[in-house]
N, C-alpha and C positions, 0 to 999 in steps of 0.2 A: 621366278615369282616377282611381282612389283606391289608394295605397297600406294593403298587407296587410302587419304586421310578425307575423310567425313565433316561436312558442319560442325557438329559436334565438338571435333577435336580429336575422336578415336579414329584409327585407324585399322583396313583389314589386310589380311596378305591375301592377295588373288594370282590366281595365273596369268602368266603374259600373253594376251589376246584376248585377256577377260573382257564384255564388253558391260555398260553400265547397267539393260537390263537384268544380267544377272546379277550384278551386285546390289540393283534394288529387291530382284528375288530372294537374295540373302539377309538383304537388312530387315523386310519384311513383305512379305507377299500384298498384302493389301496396298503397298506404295507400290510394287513393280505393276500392279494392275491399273491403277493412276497415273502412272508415271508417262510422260509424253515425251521427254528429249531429258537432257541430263549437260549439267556445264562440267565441262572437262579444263581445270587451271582457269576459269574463268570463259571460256569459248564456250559455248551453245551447240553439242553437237545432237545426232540419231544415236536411240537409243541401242544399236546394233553397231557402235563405232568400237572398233578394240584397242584397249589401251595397253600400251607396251611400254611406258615407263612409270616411276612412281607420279602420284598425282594429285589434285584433292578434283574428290567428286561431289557436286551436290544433283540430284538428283528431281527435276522439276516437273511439276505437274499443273495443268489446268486452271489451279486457285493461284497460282502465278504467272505475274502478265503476261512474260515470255511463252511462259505455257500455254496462254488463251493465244495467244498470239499466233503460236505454230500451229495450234488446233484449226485455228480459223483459214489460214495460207493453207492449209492441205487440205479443209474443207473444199477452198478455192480447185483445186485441181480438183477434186470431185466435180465441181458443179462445171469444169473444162471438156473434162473427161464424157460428161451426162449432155452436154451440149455438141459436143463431136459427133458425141452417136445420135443424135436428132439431125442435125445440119452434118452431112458430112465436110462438106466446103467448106468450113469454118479454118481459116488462119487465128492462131491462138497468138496475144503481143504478148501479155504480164498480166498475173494477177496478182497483188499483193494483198498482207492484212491492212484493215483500217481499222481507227477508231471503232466499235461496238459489230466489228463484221470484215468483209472482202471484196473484192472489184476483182471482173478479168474483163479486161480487156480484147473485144476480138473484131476481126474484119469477114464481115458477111454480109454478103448484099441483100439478102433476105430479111427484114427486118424484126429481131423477136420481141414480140408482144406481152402485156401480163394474161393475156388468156394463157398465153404460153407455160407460165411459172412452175402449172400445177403438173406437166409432163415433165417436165426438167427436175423438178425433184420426187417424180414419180419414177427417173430414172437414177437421181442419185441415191436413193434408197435402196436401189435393186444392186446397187455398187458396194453400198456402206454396208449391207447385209452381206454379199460374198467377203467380207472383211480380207481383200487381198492386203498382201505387206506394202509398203510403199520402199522400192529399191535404190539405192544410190549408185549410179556409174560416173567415171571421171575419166578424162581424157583431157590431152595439151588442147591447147586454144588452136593449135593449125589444126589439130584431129576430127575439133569442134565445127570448124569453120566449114570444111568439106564435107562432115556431116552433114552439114544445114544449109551446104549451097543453095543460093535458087531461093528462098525466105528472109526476105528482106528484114520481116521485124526481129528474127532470134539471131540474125547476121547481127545485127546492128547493138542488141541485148551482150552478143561476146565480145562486140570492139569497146563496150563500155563499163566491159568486171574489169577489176584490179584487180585479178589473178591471171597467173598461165594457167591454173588446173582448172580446167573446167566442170561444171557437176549439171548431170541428168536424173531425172526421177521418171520412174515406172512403178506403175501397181495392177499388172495384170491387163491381159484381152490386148495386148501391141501396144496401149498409150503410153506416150512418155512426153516429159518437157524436159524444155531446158531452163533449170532452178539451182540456185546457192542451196537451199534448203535451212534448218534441216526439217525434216517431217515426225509426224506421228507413226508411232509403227505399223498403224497399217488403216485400210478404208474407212472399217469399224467404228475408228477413236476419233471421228473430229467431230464429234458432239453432236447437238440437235442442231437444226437450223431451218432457214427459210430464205427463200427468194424473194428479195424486196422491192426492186426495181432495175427498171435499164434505162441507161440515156445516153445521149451522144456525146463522144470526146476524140479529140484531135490528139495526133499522136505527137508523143512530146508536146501538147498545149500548142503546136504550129497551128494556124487555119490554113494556112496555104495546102497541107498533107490531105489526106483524104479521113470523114469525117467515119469515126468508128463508133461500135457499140459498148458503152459500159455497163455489163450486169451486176446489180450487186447484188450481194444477200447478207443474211449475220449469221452465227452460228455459237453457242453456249454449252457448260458442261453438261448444264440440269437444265431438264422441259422446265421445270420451275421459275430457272431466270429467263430461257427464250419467250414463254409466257408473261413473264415482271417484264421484259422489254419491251414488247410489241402493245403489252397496256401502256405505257410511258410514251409510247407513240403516238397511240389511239388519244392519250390526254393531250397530247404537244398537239395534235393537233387542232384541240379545240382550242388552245392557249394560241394559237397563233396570232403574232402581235399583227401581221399585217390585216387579218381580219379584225381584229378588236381596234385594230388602228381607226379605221375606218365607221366602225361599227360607235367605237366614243370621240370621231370625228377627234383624232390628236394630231392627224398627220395622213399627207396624201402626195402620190406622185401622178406625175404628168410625164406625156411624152414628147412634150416641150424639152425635157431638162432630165434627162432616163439616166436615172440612178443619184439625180439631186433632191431630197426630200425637201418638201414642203411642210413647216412645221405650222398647224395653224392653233387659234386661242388658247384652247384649253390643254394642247400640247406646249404651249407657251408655260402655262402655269405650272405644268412640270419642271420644264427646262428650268427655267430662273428660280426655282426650289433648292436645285439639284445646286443651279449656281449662288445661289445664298451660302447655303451650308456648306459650299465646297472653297468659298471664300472664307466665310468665318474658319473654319477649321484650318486652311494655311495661312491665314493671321495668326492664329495660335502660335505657329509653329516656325513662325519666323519669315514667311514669303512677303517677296514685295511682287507687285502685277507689274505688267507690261503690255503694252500693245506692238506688232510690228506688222509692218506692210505685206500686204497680198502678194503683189509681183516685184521683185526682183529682178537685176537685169541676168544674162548670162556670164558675165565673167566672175560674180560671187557662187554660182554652182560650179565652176568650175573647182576655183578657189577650197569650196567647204567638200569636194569629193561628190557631190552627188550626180554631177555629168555622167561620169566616167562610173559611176556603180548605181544610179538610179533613174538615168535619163529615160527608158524605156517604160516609166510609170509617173510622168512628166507632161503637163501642158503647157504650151510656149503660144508668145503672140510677140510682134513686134511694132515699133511704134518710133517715129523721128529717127531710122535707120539703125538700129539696137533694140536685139533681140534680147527679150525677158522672158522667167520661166513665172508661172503660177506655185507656188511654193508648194511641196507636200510637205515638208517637214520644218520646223518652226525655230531652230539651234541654230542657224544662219544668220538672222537676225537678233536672236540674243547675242550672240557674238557681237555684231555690229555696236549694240547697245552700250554692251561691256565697254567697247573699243572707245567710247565719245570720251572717256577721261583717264586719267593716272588711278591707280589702286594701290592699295596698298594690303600686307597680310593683316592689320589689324581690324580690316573688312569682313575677313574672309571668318567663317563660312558666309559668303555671299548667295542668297537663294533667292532665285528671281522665279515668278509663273507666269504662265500666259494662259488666256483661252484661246490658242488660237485655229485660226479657219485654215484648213487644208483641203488639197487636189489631190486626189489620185487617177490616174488614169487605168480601172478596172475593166478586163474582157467583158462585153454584156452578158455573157454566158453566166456570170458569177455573183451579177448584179441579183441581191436578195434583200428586200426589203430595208429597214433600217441599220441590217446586220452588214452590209457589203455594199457600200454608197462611193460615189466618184466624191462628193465632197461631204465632209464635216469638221468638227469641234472637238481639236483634241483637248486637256486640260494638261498641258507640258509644264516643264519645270526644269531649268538650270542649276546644278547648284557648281559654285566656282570655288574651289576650296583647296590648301596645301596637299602635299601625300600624306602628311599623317594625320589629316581630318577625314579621310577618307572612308574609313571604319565606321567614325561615330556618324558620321551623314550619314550613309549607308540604314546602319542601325536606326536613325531619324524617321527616315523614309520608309523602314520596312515599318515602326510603330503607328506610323501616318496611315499607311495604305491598309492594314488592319484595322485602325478604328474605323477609317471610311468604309471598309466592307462591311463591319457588325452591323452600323447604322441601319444600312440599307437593308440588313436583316440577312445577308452571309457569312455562315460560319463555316462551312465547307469550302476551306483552299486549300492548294500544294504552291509548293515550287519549284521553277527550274532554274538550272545554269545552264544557260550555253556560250560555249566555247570558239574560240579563231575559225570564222570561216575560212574556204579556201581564195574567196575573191575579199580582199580586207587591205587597209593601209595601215601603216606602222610597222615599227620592228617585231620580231618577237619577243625579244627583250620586252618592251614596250607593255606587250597583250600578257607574257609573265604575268608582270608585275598587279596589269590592273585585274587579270583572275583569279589571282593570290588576294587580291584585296575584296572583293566578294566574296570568296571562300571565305575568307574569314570572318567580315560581316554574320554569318548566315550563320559559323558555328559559333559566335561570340552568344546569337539569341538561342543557339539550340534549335534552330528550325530545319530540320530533315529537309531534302532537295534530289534533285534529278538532276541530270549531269545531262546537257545535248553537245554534243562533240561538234564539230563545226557549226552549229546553229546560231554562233553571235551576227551583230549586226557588223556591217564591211569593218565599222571605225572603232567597235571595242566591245567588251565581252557582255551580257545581261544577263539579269535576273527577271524571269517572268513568274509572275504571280497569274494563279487559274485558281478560278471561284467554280464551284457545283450548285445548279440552281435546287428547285423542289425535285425535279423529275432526275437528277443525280447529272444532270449533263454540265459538260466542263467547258466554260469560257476563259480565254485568254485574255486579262483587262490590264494589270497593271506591267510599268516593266521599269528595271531600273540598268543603265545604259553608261559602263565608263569608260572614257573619252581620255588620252592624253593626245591625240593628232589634230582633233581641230581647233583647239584652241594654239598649235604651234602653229598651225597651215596659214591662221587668221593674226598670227602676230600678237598673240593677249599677252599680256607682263602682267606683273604686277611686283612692287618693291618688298624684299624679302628682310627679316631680321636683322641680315650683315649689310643691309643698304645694297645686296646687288638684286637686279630683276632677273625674273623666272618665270617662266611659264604657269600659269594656275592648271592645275585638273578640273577636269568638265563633266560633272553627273548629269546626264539625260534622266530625266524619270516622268512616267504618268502613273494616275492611279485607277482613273474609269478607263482612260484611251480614250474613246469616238464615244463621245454624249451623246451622239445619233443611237448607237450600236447598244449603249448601256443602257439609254432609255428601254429598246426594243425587249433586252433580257428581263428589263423588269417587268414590263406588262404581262412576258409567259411566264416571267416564276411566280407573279400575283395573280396570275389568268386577270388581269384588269384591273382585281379589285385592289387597288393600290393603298399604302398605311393614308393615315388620317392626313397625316402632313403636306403629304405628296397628292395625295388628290383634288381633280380640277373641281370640283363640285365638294364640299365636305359635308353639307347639310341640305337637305331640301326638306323643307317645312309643308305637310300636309293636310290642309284644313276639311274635316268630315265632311261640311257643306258649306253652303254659301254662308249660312249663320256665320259662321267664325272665320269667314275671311278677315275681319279686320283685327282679332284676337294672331292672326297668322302672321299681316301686318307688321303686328307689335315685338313680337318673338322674331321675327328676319331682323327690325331694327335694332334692339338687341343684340344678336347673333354677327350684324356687320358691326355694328360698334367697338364687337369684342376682338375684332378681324378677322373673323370666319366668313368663307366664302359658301352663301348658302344664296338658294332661289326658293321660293313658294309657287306650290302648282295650284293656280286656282283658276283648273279649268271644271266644268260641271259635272265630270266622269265619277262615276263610284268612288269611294275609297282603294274597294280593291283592286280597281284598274291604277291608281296610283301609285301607288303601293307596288304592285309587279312592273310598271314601267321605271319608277326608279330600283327595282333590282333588277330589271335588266340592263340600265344604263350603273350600275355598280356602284352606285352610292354608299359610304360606309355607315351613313347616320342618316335616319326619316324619322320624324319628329312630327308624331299625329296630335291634331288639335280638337277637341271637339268642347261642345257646352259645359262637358266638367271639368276640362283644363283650362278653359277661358275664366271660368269661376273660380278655381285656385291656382290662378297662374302659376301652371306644370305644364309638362308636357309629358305626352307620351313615347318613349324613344323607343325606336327598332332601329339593333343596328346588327348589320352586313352577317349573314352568317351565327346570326346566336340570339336561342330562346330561351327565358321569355321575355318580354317585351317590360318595360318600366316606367312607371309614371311618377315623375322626379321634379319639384321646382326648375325651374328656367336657371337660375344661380348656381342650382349642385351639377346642371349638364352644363353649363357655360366652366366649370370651373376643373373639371373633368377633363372638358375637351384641351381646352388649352396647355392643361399638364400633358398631354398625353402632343400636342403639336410641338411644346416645346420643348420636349425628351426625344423629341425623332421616335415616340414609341410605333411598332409594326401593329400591334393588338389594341381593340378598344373594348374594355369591359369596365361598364362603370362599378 
C-alpha cells in the first residue's frame, strides 16, 4: 500500500500501482470523468501512470491551463492522425499547443487548402467518436533512433530531448508519434474544436530547409467557448487596426521601407498624446529624459553583450573605415550617459527615460502591421540604484506601470517572472541574487505571477506585465529587466557611503514597449473609436443647412479657443448623410446646429455610441468636455 496526499491536505491509502484515474474515481466520479492528466509530486503525468510510492496527487482537468493544454496537444494528434489518413505521404515534424489552440507541422508536397478543413475534421470526428485510448510506449534513445531510421524530422526531434527514455503515443488503426506527452485518455476527451488555418513554415525558422505546412486549429471544453472564440474572431477581425489604420488615414506602409510605418497627421495626434501623458506621469515619478544616438559604432556592442547574444537581429553600415550597428536596444547609450561624470550614492535612485527609436531586424514572414515593425519607439527607462534600493524601485515601477494601464482603460493584467536563460552573462550568484530581488518586489505588493524558467533576457532576470484587451486577448507590453553585468562590463562607479566605489545596479524597464505596437492595440480594443483625449478629431460641428453655417462658425471658434480639436462640415449634403459619415469616420462628439440652437446658443450633441441625443448651452458642453480630456476619462456622458 502507498499513501496519496490530496490538495486538500487528506490523504488516502491505495494500492501500489494504483493509477490517478482511479483515485479520481474514488474521490469522485464526476472529477475522474473530467479529469484529463493528474500532477504526480508536481510532474504532469497520463492519467493510466501507476504510482508505487507515497505521493501527493492533484488531479487536473480542462478548467486548468495544463489541462486545456494537454487537451489541445492531443487534439493535435487527432487532427495528424485525420490528415495521414487523407494524404498518405504526409511526414509528421511536431505539433505542439499554442496559445487559444495547436499547430503540426508537416511535409507534403500536396498543398492542403481551407476547402480542405471540412474533410479533415470530418475525419477527426469519426476518430473522436471511436474514443480509442491514447497509449504510452518508451524505449532508450538508441531503440528510438533505429526505430525512426530513415525520418529525418523525428531523428532530429530525439537528438534534441533531454532524456535517454524516450516516449511514443498510439490511439489505435497503427498510428503513432513520437511525443513527451502526456495525453488525454483517450480520442473522445480533447474537446470541441476546429480547423483554423494553414500556412507556411520553415523548419527550425531556417529559410535555407524546405518550406513546410503549418495547420492550425483550436480546440475548447465546451461548444460554448469554441463558439465565444470563433465570435471574438469574427469581431477582431473587424477591429483590425491595419484596416482602420487606413480607413482613419493614422498610418500607412510602403514598400519602399517593408515593416517601417509611416505615421501620418492624425496618427501624429495620437502619438504625442500618448507622449504628453507618458511624460507628465514620469515627471511625477521622478524621471529625467534623455536622448542617445541612433548608430553606434561596433566596439560598444561588443562591450554591452549584444554582439555575441544579439547580432543576428542587428543592422550595421559603415563609414570612415569603422563599422557601426543601428541600435536595437537603447541601455548602451544610457550607460554612456551615466559614464560622462562621478556619482555619487546620494543620487541614487537615479531614473533616467528615453523615447528612444530602435532597429530590429525581423523575418518578413512576421512583419504584421504596427504589431511586428523593423523599426520603433520604445519608451525605456534606467533606473541606477544601490542593492538595497532595489525592492522599492522595483515596487516604483510596478505602481507606475499599473496607473499607466488603468488610464488607457486596462484593467485586465498578469504577470510573469522569467528566469536565467541558458545563453546569459554573469555569474549565477549574480542572477540569484537579482531573482531573489524580484521575487520579492512582487510578493512585498501581493501580486500573484507566473514563473517562466529560462525565459530571462541574456544579461538578467524580468518581469513582464500582459494586459487583456476587450476580446480577452493577452499582449505583452511592459517589462521590468535587472541588470548587475552591464553596468560592470561598462565600468559605472559610483562613490559609496564608506568613500569607496561600486558598481551601481541597472533596472531596464518599459511600460507601453513599441508606441508603434501599443498604438495598434488600442485602435482593436476601441475598434477605433478611441476615449475623447486620444482622439484625432474630438468634435466635428454640424450645421442643418447653410442658414447656420456662420452660427457653426461661432461654436468651432469656441471649441478651438477652449483647445479642442474640432472641424465643421459645411458641405450641402443632408444632415443625415453627415451625421453617418462622421460615425463612420468615428467621432466621439457631433454637435448639430440648426435655427434653434443659433437662437439660444446650444447645441445639439450626439455623442459616439449613446441615446438620446442633448441640447445643452455651448458652456455646459465646453465644460464637460474638458473634465472628461483632462481626467484621461475613456466614457463621455454628459
Amino acid at each position: 500500500m502507498v499513501n496519496v496526499t490530496l490538495p486538500d491536505g487528506s490523504t488516502l491509502s491505495v494500492g501500489n500501482g494504483t493509477t490517478p484515474i482511479q483515485i479520481a474515481e474514488r474521490i469522485d466520479p464526476a472529477l475522474a470523468k473530467a479529469a484529463v492528466a493528474a500532477r504526480v509530486n508536481g510532474k504532469v503525468v497520463d492519467l493510466s501512470t501507476p504510482i508505487v510510492n507515497n505521493v501527493d496527487v492533484q488531479i487536473v482537468t480542462a478548467n486548468d491551463d495544463k489541462g486545456l493544454e494537454i487537451m489541445r496537444h492531443s487534439c493535435a494528434h487527432v487532427m495528424a492522425e485525420a490528415i495521414c489518413s487523407i494524404w498518405p505521404a504526409t511526414k509528421l515534424v511536431y505539433g505542439p499547443a499554442v496559445e487559444d489552440g495547436f499547430y503540426y507541422d508537416i511535409d507534403l508536397d500536396e498543398p492542403i487548402r481551407p476547402d480542405d478543413f471540412g474533410r479533415i475534421e470530418q475525419k477527426m470526428q469519426e476518430i473522436v467518436a471511436a474514443d480509442r485510448p491514447f497509449i504510452r510506449k518508451e524505449m532508450s534513445k538508441i531503440q528510438a533512433l533505429a526505430k525512426l531510421a530513415g525520418d529525418r524530422y523525428k531523428l532530429d526531434n530525439i537528438d534534441h530531448a533531454d532524456s535517454d527514455i524516450i516516449s511514443f503515443y498510439s490511439h489505435g488503426d497503427g498510428f503513432e508519434d513520437l511525443c513527451r506527452g502526456p495525453h488525454v485518455p483517450s480520442t473522445g476527451r480533447v474537446g470541441n474544436f476546429k480547423i483554423m488555418s494553414v500556412a507556411g513554415a520553415y523548419w527550425h525558422g531556417d529559410p535555407t530547409q524546405k518550406m513546410l505546412q503549418r495547420v492550425y486549429g483550436t480546440a475548447w471544453a465546451a461548444k460554448q467557448e469554441l463558439d465565444d472564440y470563433l465570435q471574438r474572431l469574427e469581431e477582431a477581425k473587424k477591429r483590425d487596426h491595419r484596416v482602420l489604420g487606413r480607413h482613419l488615414d493614422l498610418f500607412s506602409f510602403n514598400e519602399a521601407g517593408p515593416g517601417f510605418a509611416f505615421i501620418h497627421p492624425k496618427g501624429m495626434i495620437i502619438w504625442n498624446e500618448i507622449v504628453n501623458y507618458w511624460r507628465g506621469v514620469h515627471n511625477r515619478y521622478g524621471y529625467q529624459e534623455i536622448k542617445t544616438p541612433l548608430i553606434l559604432n561596433e566596439q560598444l556592442w561588443h562591450k554591452s553583450g549584444h554582439w555575441d547574444n544579439y547580432k543576428e537581429n542587428m543592422y550595421f553600415t559603415a563609414f570612415d573605415n569603422v563599422s557601426y550597428a543601428i541600435k536595437p536596444m537603447n541601455c548602451p547609450g544610457g550607460c554612456l550617459v551615466y559614464k560622462t561624470r562621478q556619482h555619487s550614492y546620494r543620487e541614487f535612485p537615479m531614473r533616467v527615460a528615453e523615447l528612444g527609436l530602435v532597429h530590429r531586424h525581423e523575418a518578413s514572414g512576421v512583419i504584421h502591421g504596427l504589431f511586428r515593425v523593423r523599426q520603433f519607439t520604445q519608451d525605456d527607462a534606467h533606473i541606477f540604484c544601490t542593492p538595497q534600493q532595489i525592492e522599492s524601485e522595483v515596487i516604483g515601477v510596478i505602481e507606475l506601470t499599473f496607473e499607466i494601464y488603468r488610464t488607457f482603460g486596462f484593467e485586465d493584467f498578469h504577470v510573469e517572472l522569467s528566469t536565467k536563460p541558458e545563453k546569459h552573462i554573469g555569474s549565477d550568484q549574480v542572477w540569484d541574487i537579482a531573482t531573489g530581488a524580484l521575487k520579492g518586489a512582487l510578493e512585498h505588493k501581493a501580486i500573484a505571477y507566473k514563473i517562466n524558467e529560462g525565459e530571462g533576457a541574456f544579461y538578467g532576470p524580468k518581469i513582464d506585465f500582459h494586459i487583456k484587451d476587450c476580446l480577452k486577448r493577452s499582449w505583452q507590453l511592459g517589462t521590468i529587466q535587472l541588470d548587475f553585468s552591464m553596468p560592470e562590463r561598462f565600468g559605472l562607479t559610483y562613490t559609496d557611503r564608506d568613500n569607496t566605489e561600486k558598481t551601481p545596479v541597472m533596472i531596464h524597464r518599459a511600460v507601453l514597449g513599441s508606441f508603434e505596437r501599443f498604438i495598434g492595440i488600442l485602435i482593436e480594443h476601441y475598434a477605433g473609436n478611441l476615449p475623447l483625449w486620444l482622439s484625432p478629431e474630438q468634435v466635428r460641428i454640424l450645421p442643418i443647412s447653410e442658414k447656420t453655417n456662420d452660427y457653426a462658425g461661432v461654436v468651432q471658434t469656441k471649441l478651438k479657443q477652449a483647445g479642442l480639436r474640432c472641424s465643421c462640415d459645411l458641405s450641402d449634403e443632408k444632415i443625415g448623410a453627415k451625421i453617418a459619415r462622421a460615425h463612420g469616420e468615428k467621432l466621439p462628439c457631433m454637435l448639430v446646429v440648426g435655427p434653434k440652437e443659433a437662437q439660444s446658443n446650444t447645441v445639439n450633441v450626439r455623442l459616439r455610441g449613446i441615446q438620446p441625443n442633448k441640447t445643452v448651452p455651448i458652456e455646459e458642453f465646453l465644460e464637460a468636455a474638458k473634465r472628461k480630456i483632462v481626467n484621461k476619462e475613456t466614457d463621455f456622458v454628459l
